[in-house]
Structure formats: structure tokens, C-alpha cells
N, C-alpha and C positions, 0 to 999 in steps of 0.2 A: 431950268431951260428945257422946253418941248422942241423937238426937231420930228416934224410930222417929214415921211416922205409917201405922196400919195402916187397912187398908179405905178407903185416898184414893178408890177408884172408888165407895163407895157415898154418894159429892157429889159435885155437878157441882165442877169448881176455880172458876168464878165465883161458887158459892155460901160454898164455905169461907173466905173472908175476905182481905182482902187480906194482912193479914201471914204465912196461909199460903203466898200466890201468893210473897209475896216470899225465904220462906225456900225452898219448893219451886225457885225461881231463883237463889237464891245471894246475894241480895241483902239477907238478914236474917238473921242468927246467923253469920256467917261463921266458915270455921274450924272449924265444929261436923261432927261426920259422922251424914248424913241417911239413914233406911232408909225408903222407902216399900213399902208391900204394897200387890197388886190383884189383884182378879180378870182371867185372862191376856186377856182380850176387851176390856177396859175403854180408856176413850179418855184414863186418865193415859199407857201406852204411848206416845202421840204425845209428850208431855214427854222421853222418853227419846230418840226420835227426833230431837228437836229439841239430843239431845245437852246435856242440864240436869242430866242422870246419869251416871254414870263409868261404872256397871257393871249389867247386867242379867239377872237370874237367874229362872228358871222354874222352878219345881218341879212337877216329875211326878209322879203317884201309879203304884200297878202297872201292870203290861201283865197279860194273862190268862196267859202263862206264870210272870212273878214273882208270883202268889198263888200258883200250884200247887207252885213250886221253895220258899215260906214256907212254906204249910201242910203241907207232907211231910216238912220241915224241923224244924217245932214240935210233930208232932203226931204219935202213933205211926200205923201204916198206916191202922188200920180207922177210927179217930176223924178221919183225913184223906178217906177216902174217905167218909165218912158228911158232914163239911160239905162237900166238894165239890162230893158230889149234890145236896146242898140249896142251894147257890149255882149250880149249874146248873138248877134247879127257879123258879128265883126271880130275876126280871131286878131288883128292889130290892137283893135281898141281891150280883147280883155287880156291880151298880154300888157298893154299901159297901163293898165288899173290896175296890176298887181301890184306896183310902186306907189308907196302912199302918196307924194309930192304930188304924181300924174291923177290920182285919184281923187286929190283934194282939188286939184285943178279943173277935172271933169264935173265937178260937183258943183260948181263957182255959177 
């Protein structure tokens, strides 16, 4: 059994209940494998600290050369160089593009 709980940081853990606190410690469903998500800033981290988690994974979105090496990649020259300039024109659109999902999207 996987029991994902996603967006744990958007609650405080004294507010999500005690029998999350106890599964989130090992102390309820045992046996079971736990995936928690957070946003990287969030104070479930200190949980993992506290060594309550086996394994801890961060996901990164692009750096400004992995959209450039994607979009030249997906897109013929000129239809690359045309969004490019327009995510250099627009500090919304290259904070978007640093998400691959939004990038594959821009790309469409």
C-alpha cells in the first residue's frame, strides 16, 4: 500500500490530525509506503530532519540554459528565437518556462 499525502505544508501538522501525525511517524499504518509533497521552504522538512523519512527528493524546474537547450531542441530556429525573445521581454513568462509542463506548453 502507497498512501501519497500531497501539499502536507499547505497545514500546519498540528492542525492535520492526529492520526496523520501518527502515520507521518510511523506509528499508524505501518508497513505501508508513505510519499509526502511540499513546497521546498515548508517546515514539514524539519520531519525529515528529524529523520521520520528514509529518502528526500527535491525537484527542480529549468535553469535558463535548460529552456534554451528545450526550446531549440523542439522548435525549428526561428519559431525558437521568436519565443525566446518574448520570454526575455517578459519576466512572467521566464519565470513559467522554468517549469517543464509550462515549457512544453509554450512550445505547442
Amino acid at each position: 500500500i502507497c498512501l501519497i499525502l500531497d501539499g502536507l505544508d499547505e497545514t500546519s501538522l498540528a492542525d492535520c490530525g492526529k492520526i496523520i501525525q501518527k502515520v507521518v511517524r510511523g506509528e499508524a499504518l505501518k508497513g505501508i509506503r508513505l510519499i509526502v509533497t511540499s513546497r521546498p521552504n515548508a517546515d514539514v522538512f524539519s520531519l525529515a530532519e528529524k529523520q521520520l523519512f528514509t529518502c528526500r527528493v527535491e525537484i527542480v524546474g529549468f535553469r535558463r540554459q535548460d529552456v534554451q537547450t528545450y526550446i531549440h531542441k523542439v522548435m525549428s530556429r526561428e519559431e525558437a528565437t521568436l519565443l525566446l525573445t518574448s520570454i526575455d521581454g517578459d519576466s512572467r513568462l521566464g519565470h513559467l518556462v522554468t517549469t517543464p509542463l509550462f515549457a512544453k506548453e509554450m512550445c505547442q
